[in-house]
C-alpha positions as CSV (number, residue, x, y, z in Angstrom):
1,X,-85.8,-34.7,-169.7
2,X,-85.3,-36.7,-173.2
3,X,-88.4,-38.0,-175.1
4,X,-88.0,-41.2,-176.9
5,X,-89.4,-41.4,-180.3
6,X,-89.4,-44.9,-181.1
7,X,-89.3,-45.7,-185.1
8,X,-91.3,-48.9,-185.6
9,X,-90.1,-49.2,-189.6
10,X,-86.3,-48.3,-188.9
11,X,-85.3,-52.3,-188.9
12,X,-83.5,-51.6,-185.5
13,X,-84.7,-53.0,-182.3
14,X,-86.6,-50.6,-179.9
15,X,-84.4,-50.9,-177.0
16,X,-81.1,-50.3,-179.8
17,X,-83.0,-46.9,-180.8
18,X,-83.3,-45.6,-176.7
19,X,-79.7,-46.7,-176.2
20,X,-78.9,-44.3,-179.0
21,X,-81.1,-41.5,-178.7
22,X,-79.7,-41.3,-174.8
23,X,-76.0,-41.7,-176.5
24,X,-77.4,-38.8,-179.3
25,X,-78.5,-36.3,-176.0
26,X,-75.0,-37.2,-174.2
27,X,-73.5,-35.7,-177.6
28,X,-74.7,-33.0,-178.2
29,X,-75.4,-31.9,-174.6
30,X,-78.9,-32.2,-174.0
31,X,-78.3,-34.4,-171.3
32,X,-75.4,-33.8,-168.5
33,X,-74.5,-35.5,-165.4
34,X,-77.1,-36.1,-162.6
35,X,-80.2,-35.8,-165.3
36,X,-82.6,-38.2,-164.4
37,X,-83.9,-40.7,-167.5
38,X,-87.9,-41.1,-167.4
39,X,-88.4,-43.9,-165.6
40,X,-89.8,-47.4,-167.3
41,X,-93.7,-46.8,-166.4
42,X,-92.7,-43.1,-168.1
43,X,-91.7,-44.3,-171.5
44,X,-93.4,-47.3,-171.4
45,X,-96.7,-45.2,-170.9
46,X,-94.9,-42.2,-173.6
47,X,-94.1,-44.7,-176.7
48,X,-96.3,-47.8,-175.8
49,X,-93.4,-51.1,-175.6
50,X,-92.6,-53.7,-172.9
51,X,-90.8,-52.6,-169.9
52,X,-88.6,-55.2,-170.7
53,X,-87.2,-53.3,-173.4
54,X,-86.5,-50.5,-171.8
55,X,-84.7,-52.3,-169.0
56,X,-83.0,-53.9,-171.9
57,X,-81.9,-50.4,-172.8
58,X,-80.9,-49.0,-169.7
59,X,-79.1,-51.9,-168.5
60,X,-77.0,-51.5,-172.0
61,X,-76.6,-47.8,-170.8
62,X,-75.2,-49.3,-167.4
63,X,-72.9,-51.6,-169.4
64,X,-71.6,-48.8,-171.4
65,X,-71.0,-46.4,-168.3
66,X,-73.2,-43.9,-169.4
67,X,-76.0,-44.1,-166.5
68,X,-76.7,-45.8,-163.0
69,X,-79.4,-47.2,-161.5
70,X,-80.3,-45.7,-157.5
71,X,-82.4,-47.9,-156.8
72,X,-86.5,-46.7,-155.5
73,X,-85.2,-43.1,-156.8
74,X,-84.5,-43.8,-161.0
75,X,-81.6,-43.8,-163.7
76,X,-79.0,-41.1,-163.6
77,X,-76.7,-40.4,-166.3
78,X,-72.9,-40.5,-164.4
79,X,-71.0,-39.5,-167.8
80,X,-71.6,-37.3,-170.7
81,X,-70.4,-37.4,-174.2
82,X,-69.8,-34.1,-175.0
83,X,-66.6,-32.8,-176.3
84,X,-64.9,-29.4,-177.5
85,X,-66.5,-29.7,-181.0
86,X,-69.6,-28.7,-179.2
87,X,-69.5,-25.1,-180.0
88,X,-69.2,-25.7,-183.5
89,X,-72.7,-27.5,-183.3
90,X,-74.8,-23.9,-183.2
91,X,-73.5,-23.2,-186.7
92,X,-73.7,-26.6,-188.3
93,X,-76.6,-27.3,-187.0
94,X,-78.1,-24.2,-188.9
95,X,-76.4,-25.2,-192.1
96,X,-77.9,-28.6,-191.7
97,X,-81.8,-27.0,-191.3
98,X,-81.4,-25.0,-194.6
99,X,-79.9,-27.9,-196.1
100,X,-82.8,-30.2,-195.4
101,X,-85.3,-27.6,-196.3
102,X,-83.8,-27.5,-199.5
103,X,-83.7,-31.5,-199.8
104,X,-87.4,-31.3,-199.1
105,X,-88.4,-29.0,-201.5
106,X,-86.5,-31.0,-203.9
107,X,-88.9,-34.1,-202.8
108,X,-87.1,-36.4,-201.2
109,X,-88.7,-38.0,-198.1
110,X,-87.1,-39.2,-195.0
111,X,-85.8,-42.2,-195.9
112,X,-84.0,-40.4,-198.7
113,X,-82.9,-37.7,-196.5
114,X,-81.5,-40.2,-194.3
115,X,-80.3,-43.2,-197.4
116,X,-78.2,-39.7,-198.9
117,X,-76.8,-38.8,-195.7
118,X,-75.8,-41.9,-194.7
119,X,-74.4,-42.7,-197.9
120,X,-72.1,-39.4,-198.2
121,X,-70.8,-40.0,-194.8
122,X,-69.8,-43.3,-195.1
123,X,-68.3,-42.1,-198.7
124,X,-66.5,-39.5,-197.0
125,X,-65.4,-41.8,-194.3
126,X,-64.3,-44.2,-196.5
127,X,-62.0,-41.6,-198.5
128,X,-60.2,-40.0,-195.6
129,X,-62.4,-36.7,-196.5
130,X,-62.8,-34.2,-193.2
């Protein structure tokens, strides 16, 4: 079952950060089809927020087609986001740890871990590069 880790600095709303960490899990396959979501009282007890927000959230999730609501029995995702680039993850991901070790032993934090990232990606983006 996914644990939310909610980042109170990030600048994006709480219920925006559960939409994406469930979106994140659908990726990369740690979520699949008929997984049960923690219920409300479950995160709301696990990360300390208003069970409006997490209604908020999976109601967004519902929007998107991602999850369903049985009702008396929980949220159930109904489609996954998983592709055929997901055997390539094992390797990447690997490259990725050893990659942030070194960024860390080179000092940055994890906002700079994050600002660099972000920024070559969209850079990349941005000039067609693979």
């Amino acid at each position: 079952m996914i644990e939310f880790n909610l980042n109170k600095r990030s600048g994006v709303a709480p219920y925006q950060q559960i939409v994406q960490q469930v979106r994140n899990a659908l990726r990369l396959g740690f979520l699949d089809i008929d997984d049960q979501l923690p219920t409300v009282k479950e995160v709301v007890a696990a990360v300390a927020i208003n069970p409006n927000t997490v209604l908020k959230a999976y109601k967004e999730l519902e929007h998107l087609g991602l999850v369903a609501a049985r009702p008396g029995i929980g949220t159930f995702v109904i489609r996954t986001l998983t592709d055929d680039s997901l055997a390539a993850h094992g390797p990447l991901r690997h490259d990725l740890k050893r990659w942030l070790a070194k960024a860390r032993r080179a000092g940055l934090d994890e906002e700079s871990i994050e600002a660099l990232f972000r920024d070559v990606l969209w850079s990349t983006s941005a000039e067609g590069v693979a």
